[in-house]
C-alpha positions in Angstrom: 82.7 70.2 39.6 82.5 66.2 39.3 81.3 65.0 35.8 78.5 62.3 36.2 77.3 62.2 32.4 80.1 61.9 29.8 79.8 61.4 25.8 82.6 61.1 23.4 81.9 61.0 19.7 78.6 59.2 20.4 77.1 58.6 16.5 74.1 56.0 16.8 72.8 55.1 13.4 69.6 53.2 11.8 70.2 51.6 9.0 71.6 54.7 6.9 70.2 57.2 8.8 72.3 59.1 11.2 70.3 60.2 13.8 72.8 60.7 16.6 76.4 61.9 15.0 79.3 62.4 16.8 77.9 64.4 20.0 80.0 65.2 22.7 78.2 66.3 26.0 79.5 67.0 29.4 76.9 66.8 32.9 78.1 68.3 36.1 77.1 66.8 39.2 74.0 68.5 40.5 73.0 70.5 37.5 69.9 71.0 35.4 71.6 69.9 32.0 68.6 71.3 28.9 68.8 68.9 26.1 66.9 71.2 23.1 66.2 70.7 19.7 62.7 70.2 17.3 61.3 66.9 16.9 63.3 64.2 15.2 66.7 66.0 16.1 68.1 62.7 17.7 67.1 64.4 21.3 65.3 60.7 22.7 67.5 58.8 20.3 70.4 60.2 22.8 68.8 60.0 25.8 67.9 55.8 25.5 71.6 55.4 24.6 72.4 57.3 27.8 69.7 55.2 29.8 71.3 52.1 28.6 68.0 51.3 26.4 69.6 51.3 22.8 73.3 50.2 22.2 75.6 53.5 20.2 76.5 52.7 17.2 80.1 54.1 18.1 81.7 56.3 20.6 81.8 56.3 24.8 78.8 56.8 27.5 80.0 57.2 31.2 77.4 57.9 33.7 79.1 58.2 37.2 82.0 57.0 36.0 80.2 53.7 35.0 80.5 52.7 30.9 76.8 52.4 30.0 77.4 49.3 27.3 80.4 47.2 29.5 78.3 47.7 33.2 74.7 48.8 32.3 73.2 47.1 35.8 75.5 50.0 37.4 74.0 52.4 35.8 70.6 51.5 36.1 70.6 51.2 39.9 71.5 54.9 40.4 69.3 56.8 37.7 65.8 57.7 37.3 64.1 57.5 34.0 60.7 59.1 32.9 61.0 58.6 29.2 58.3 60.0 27.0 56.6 56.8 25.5 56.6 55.1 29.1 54.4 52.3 28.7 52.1 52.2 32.3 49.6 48.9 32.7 46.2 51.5 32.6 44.4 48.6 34.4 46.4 49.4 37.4 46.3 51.9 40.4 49.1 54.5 41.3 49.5 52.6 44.6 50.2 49.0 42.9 52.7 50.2 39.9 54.4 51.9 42.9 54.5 49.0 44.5 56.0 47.3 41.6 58.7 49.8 40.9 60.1 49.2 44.0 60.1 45.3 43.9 61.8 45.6 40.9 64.7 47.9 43.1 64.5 45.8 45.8 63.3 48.1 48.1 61.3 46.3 50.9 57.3 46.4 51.6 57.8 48.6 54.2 60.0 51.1 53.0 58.0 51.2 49.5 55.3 52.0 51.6 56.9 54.6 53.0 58.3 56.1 49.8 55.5 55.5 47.7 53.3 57.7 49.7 55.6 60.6 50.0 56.4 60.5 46.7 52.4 60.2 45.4 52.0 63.3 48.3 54.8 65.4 46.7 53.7 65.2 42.6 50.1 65.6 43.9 48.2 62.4 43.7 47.8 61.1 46.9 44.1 61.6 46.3 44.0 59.3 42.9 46.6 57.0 44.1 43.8 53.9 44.4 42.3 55.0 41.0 43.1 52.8 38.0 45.8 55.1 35.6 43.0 54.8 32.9 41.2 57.5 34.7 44.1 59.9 34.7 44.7 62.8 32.2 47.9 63.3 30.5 49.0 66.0 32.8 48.7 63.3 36.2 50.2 60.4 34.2 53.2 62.6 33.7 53.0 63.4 37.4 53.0 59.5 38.1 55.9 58.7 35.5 58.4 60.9 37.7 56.7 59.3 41.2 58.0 56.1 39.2 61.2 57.2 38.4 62.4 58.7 41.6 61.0 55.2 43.9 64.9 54.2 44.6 66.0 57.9 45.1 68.4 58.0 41.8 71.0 60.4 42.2 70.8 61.4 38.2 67.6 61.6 36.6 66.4 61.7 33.1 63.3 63.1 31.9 62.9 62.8 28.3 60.8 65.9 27.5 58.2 65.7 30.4 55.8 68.2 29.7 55.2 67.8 26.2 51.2 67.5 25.8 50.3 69.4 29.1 48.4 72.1 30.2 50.1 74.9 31.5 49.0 74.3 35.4 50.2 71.1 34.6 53.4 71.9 32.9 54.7 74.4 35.9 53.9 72.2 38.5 56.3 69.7 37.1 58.7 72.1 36.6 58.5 73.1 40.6 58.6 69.5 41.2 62.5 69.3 38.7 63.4 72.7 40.7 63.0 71.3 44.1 64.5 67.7 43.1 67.5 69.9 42.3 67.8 72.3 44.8 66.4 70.3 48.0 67.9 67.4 47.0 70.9 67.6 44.8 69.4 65.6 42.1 71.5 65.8 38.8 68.8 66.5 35.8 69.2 65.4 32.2 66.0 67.2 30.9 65.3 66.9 27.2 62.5 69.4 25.6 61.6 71.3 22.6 60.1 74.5 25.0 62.2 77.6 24.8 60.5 78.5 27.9 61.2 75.1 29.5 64.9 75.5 28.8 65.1 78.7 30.0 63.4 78.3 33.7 64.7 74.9 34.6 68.7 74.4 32.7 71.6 75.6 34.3 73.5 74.6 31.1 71.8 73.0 27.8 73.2 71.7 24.6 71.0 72.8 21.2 71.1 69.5 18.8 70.1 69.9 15.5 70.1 66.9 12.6 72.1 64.7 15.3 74.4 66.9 15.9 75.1 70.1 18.8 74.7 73.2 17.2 75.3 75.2 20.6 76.1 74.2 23.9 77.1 77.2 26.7 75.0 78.6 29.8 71.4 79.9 28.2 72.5 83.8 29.5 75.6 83.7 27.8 74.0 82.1 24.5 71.5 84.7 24.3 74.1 87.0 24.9 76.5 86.6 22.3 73.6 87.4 20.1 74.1 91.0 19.6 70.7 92.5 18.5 67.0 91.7 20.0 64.7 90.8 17.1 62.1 93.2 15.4 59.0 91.3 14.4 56.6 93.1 11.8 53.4 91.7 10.7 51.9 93.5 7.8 49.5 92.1 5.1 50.3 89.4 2.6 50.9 91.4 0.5 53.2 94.1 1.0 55.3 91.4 2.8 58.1 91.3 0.1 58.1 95.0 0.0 58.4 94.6 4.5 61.4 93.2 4.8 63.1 95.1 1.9 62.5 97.8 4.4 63.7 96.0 7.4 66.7 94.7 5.7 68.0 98.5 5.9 68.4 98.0 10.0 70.1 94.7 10.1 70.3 91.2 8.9 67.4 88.8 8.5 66.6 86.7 10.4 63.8 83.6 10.5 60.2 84.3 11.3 56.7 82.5 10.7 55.1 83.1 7.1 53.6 86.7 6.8 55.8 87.8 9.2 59.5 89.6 8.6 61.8 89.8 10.9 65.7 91.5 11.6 68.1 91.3 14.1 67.9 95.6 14.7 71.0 96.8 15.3 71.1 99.8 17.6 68.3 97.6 19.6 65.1 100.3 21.4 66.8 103.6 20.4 65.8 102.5 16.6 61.9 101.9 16.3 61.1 105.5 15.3 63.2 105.2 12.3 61.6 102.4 11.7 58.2 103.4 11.9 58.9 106.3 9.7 60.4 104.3 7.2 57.3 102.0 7.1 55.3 105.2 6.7 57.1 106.8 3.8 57.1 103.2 1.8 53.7 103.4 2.4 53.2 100.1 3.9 50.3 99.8 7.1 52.0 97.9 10.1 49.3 95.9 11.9 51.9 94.5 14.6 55.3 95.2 15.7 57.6 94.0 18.6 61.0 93.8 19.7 62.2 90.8 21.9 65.6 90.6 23.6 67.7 88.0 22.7 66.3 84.5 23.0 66.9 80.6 23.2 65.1 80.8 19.8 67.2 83.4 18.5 70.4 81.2 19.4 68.5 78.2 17.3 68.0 80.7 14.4 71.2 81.7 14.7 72.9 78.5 14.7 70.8 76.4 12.1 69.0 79.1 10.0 65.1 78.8 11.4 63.6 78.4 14.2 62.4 76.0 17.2 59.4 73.9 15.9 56.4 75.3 18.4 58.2 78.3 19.3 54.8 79.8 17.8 52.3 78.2 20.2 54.8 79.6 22.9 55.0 83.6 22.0 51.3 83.8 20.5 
């Protein structure tokens, strides 16, 4: 499979901080590649340096072959971006910064006509599309960004984590949107996020980056399966919480959980939770919740850095 999206030894630093160090990422053509990590990991850091936005600080970027410092106006004329903090005039319509987009590609009246209208159609907003972006909620601006970014039909697109702030209507229709890109169209998809969830329905392959630097990188199945035991999750009262996990620490290792709550990777998986019950009962401890998940993109987080994916919570709550 072709390579479109290339990094060697990227390291982009501010100052003293290091917020991007020394990644090394590799995009197939035609591929959902899930960039994932918490906030302030270095995920949008890397993603304007791959957009040609913000100069590295060392290393290579190739993006279809194309050296994103030495021949940036190649770059730009074949991706898509929908970057997080993308600044839209609110004073305008859908129809007009459409309209813009495309005089800025040099794609003529007629055809941006054309476009424009199949593109507002196809995220859903044909109906607001002469209604100033003021009047929009979060959920349709994000719907208008990736209108924006796909005016000149990019053949790689990034979306720097697109559904952060949205409902969850909101949220899965963009993620149809991303699905059919990709599977209709052949759209390559550079998708940054900090949703397990996210990760897990839309990336063929992702890359976990932690402090600037990938912690994991595989196919999400085969991550989450080279963790060998699904997670038992105990919530009990505050406290008998010490005395918890000194009881769970008897059916495998530790691993990170939210405060009042202990946690184990339980070796022996299903088969196990009557033992464990009964040894919950004979310490005398009440159990007010218990559950065992299979393996997850959170687990291969916890594994790799020691706690988990900031928001995970919001997510399994």
């Amino acid at each position: 499979m072709k390579t479109v999206i290339e990094t060697r030894d990227l390291i982009r630093k501010f100052g003293e901080i290091v917020a991007v160090d020394g990644i090394n990422l590799s995009v197939s053509e035609g591929e959902v590649f899930g960039f994932l990590g918490p906030n302030g990991a270095g995920k949008s850091t890397a993603i304007r340096m791959l957009t040609t936005l913000l100069y590295p600080t060392s290393g290579e970027i190739y993006v279809s072959g194309f050296n994103v410092v030495t021949e940036a106006a190649d770059v730009r004329k074949i991706i898509g971006v929908a970057l997080q903090d993308a600044a839209i005039d609110p004073l305008m319509t859908a129809n007009e910064l459409i309209r813009l987009q495309a005089v800025l590609h040099g794609i003529s009246r007629t055809e941006a006509k054309k476009r424009g209208g199949e593109l507002l159609e196809r995220v859903g907003l044909s109906g607001a599309a002469s209604r100033r972006v003021s009047t929009y909620s979060g959920g349709m601006r994000r719907r208008l960004d990736l209108a924006l970014s796909l005016i000149h039909e990019p053949r790689i697109l990034f979306l720097d984590e697109p559904t952060t702030g949205l409902d969850p209507t909101s949220r899965e229709a963009l993620w149809d949107e991303v699905k059919r890109l990709n599977t209709e169209l052949g759209t390559t998809v550079f998708l940054t996020t900090q949703y397990l969830e996210e990760a897990d329905q839309l990336a063929h392959e992702i890359a976990i980056i932690d402090a600037g630097r990938i912690v994991r990188q595989g196919i999400p199945k085969e991550l989450k399966e080279n963790i060998s035991s699904p997670t038992l999750r105990v919530d009990v009262e505050e406290v008998d919480l010490m005395r918890a996990q000194v009881v769970l620490d008897s059916f495998g290792e530790r691993r990170p959980s939210r405060e009042g709550r202990a946690a184990v990777g339980l070796d022996g998986g299903a088969t196990r939770l009557a033992e464990v019950i009964r040894a919950f009962d004979e310490a005398g401890i009440p159990v007010e919740h218990l559950e065992l998940d299979a393996p997850s993109l959170d687990d291969v987080f916890a594994d790799a850095t020691g706690r988990r994916l900031e928001g995970v919570e919001a997510e399994n709550e």
